[in-house]
FIRODO-789791 format. One record per residue (C-alpha): residue number from 1; x, y, z; residue in one letter. Coordinates in Angstrom, 3 decimals, m for minus. Layout:
   nr        c1        c2        c3  rest
  NUM         X         Y         Z     a
...
//
This chain:
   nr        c1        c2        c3  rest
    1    11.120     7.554    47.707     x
    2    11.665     6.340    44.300     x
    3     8.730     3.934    44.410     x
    4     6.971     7.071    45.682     x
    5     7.788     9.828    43.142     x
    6     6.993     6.763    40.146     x
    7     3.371     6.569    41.763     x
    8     2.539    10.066    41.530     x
    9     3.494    10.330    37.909     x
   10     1.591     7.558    36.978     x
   11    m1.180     9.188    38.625     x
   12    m0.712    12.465    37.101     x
   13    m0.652    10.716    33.621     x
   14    m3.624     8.715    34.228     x
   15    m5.797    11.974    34.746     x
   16    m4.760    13.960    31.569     x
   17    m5.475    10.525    29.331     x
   18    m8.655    11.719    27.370     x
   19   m11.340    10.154    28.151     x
   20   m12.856     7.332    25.652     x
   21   m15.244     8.127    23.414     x
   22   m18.375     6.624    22.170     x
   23   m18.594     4.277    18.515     x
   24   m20.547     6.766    16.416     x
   25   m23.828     5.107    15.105     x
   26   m23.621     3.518    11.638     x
   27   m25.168     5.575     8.802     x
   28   m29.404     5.438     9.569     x
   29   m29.079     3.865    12.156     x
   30   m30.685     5.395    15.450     x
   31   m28.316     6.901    18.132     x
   32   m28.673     5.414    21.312     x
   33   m30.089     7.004    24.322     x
   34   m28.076     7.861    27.138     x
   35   m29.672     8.088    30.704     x
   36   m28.079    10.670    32.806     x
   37   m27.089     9.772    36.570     x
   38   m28.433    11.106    39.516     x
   39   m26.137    13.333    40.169     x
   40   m23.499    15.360    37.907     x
   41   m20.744    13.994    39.732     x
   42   m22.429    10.232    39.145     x
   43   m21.610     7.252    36.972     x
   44   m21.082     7.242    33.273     x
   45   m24.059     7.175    31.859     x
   46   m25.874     3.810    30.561     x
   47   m26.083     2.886    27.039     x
   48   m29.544     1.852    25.962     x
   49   m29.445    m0.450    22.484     x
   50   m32.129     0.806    20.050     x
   51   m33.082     3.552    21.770     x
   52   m33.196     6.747    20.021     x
   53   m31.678     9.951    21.436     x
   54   m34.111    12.682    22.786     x
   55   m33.323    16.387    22.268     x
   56   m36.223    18.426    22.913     x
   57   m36.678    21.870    21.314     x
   58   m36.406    24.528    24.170     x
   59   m34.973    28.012    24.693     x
   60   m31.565    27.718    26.618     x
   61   m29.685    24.376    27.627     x
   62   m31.205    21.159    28.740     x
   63   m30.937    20.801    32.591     x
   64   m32.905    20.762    35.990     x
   65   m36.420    22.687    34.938     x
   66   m39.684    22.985    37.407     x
   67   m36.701    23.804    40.446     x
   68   m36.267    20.269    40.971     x
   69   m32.838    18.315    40.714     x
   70   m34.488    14.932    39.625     x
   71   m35.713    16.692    36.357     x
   72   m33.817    16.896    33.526     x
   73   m35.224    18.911    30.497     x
   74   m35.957    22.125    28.550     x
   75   m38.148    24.774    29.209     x
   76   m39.809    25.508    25.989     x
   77   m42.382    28.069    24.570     x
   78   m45.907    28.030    25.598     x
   79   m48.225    25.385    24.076     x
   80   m52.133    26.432    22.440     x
   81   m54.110    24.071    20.740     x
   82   m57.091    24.600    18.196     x
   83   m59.315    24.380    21.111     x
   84   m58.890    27.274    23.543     x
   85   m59.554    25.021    26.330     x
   86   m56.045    23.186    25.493     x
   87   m52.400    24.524    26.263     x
   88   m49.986    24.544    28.721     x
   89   m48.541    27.795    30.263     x
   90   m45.032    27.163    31.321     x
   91   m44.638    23.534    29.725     x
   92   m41.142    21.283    29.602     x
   93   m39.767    18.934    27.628     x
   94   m38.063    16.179    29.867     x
   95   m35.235    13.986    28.890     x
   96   m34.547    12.050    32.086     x
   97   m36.887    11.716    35.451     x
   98   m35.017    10.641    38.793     x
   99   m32.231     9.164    36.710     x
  100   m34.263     7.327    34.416     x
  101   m34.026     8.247    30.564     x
  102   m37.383     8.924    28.579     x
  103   m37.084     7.323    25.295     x
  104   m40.082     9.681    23.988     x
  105   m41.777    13.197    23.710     x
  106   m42.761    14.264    27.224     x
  107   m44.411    17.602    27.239     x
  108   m45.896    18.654    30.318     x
  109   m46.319    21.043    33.579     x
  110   m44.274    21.138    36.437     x
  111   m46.854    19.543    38.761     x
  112   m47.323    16.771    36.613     x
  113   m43.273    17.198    36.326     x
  114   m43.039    16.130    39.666     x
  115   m45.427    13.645    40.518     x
  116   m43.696    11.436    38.398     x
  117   m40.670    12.190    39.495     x
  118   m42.068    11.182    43.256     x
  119   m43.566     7.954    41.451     x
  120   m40.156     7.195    39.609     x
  121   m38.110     7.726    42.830     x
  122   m40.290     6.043    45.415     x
  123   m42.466     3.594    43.276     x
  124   m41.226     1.982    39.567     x
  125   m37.415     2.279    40.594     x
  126   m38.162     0.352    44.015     x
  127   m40.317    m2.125    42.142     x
  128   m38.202    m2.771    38.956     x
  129   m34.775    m3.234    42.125     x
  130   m37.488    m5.517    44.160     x
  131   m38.685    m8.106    41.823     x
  132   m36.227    m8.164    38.704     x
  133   m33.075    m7.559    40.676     x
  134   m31.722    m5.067    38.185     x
  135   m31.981    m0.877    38.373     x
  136   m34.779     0.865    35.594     x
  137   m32.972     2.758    33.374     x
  138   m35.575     4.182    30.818     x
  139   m39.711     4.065    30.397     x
  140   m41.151     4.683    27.309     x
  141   m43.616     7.573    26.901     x
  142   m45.990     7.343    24.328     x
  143   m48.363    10.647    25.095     x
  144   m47.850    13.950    26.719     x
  145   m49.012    16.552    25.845     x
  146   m52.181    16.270    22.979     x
  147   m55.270    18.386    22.379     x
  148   m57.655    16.249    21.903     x
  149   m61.004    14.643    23.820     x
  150   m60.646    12.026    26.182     x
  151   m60.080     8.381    24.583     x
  152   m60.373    10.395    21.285     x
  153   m63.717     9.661    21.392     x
  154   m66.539    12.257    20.098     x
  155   m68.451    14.167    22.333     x
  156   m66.078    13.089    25.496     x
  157   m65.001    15.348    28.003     x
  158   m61.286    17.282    27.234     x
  159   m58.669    14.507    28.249     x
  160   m55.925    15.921    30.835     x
  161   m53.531    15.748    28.088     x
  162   m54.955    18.479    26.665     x
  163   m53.503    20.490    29.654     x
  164   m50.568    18.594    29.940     x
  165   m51.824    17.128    33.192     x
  166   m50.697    13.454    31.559     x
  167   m48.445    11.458    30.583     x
  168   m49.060     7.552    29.207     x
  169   m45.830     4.854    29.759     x
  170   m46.183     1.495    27.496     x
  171   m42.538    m0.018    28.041     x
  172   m39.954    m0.600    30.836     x
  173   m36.237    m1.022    30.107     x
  174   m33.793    m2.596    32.663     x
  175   m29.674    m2.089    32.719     x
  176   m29.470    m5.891    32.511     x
  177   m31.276    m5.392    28.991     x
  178   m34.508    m6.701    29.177     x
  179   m37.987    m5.595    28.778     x
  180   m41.471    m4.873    29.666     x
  181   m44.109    m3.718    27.497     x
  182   m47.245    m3.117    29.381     x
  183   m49.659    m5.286    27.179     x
  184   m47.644    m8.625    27.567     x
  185   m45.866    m7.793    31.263     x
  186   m49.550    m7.200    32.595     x
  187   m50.330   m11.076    32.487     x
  188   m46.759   m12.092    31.398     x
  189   m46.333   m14.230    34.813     x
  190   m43.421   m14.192    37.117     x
  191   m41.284   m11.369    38.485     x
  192   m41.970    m9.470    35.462     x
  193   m45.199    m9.334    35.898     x
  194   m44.873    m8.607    39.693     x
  195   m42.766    m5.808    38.541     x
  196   m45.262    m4.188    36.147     x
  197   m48.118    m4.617    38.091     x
  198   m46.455    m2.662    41.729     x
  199   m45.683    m0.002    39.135     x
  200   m48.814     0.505    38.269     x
  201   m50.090    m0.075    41.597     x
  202   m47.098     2.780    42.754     x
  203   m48.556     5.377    40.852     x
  204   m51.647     5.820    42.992     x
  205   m50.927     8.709    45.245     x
  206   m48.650    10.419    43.181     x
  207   m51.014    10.488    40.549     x
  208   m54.755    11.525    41.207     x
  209   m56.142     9.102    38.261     x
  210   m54.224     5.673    37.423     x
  211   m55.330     3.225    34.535     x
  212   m54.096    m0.134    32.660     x
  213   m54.747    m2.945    30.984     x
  214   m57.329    m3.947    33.446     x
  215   m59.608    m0.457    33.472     x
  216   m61.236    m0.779    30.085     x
  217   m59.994    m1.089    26.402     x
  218   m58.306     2.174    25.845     x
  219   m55.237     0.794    28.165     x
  220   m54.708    m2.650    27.227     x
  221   m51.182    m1.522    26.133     x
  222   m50.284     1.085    28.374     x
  223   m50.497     2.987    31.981     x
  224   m52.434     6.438    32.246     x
  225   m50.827     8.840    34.439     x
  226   m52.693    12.217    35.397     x
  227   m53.012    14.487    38.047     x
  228   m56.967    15.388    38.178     x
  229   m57.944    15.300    41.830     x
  230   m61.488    13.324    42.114     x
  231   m64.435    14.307    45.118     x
  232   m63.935    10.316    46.438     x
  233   m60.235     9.937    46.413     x
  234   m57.759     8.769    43.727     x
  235   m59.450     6.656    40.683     x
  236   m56.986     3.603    40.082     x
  237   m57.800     0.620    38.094     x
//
């Protein structure tokens, strides 16, 4: 009974020990990113070296937006552009997608919301598990939402960022650490590139136009993500 009673107390004492808190970042230096878990009730969340914290400016607290569990964000004002033909309605700024941290400005719609949150969940997360052996815990965005022609070229069509119908990814981050940028893991050899390459490849379906290093020389250093629906099927090259 004694042994008994001394167990419980220890237990008791274990749960009101505060929990331990994070090294503060040294002055100018970035503070690193933490990915949120799945779930609430998950693990502690993973520190990411060097990358920087994302907070997006919204109305309310950041939390599940679009009515869907796997994104993590702010809703935010409505977005207009110079060009009346650019803006998004009901746009949101996401901080995680299917428990994987964004390390950079991703403004778009729910729809396109949620097709990468079906490519996260089903395709890069899969991939990055199947041929590196360790779990993705952040991509790195490097376009949302932009008004602006397609390619930024003159006279081009309005590109689907302009509608926040896109988002571009140039880098993959692993728990274990490493990296892979899409210009070097394209050809980089080995399970890496393996890895980068069924990403890519993952994204068709979920996405109605997919493009990378090999489509032309606007993506040599990242993936194209949209969600424009084409008359002969999904474009992906």
């Amino acid at each position: 009974m004694r042994r008994l009673a001394f167990l419980l107390l220890a237990a008791l004492a274990a749960c009101d020990a505060p929990a331990p808190e994070l090294d503060p970042p040294s002055p100018g230096s970035a503070a690193p990113l933490l990915a949120p878990s799945p779930s609430p009730r998950g693990v502690a969340p993973t520190v990411i070296p060097g990358f920087q914290r994302i907070q997006p400016v919204g109305i309310g607290p950041v939390g599940p937006v679009c009515g869907d569990p796997r994104l993590i964000g702010a809703s935010i004002p409505a977005i207009s552009g110079g060009d009346p033909r650019c803006g998004i309605a009901e746009p949101v700024s996401l901080v995680s997608v299917s428990g994987v941290a964004l390390s950079g400005k991703t403004e778009v719609n729910c729809e396109t919301a949620r097709a990468f949150a079906d490519w996260m969940a089903r395709g890069a997360r899969p991939a990055a598990l199947k041929y590196t052996g360790s779990p993705l815990v952040a991509v790195r965005p490097v376009a949302s939402y932009v008004c602006r022609s397609r390619n930024r070229q003159a006279g081009a069509p309005l590109s689907e960022h302009a509608k926040g119908n896109a988002i571009d990814i140039a880098e993959f981050v692993l728990a274990d650490g490493r990296r892979f940028d899409v210009s070097t893991g394209w050809n980089g050899g080995g399970r890496g590139q393996a890895f980068v390459r069924e990403a890519w490849r993952s994204a068709c379906g979920p996405f109605g136009t997919v493009l990378g290093p090999a489509s032309d020389r606007f993506h040599r250093d990242h993936f194209h993500f949209d969600i424009a629906r084409h008359r002969n099927g999904n474009y992906c090259r």
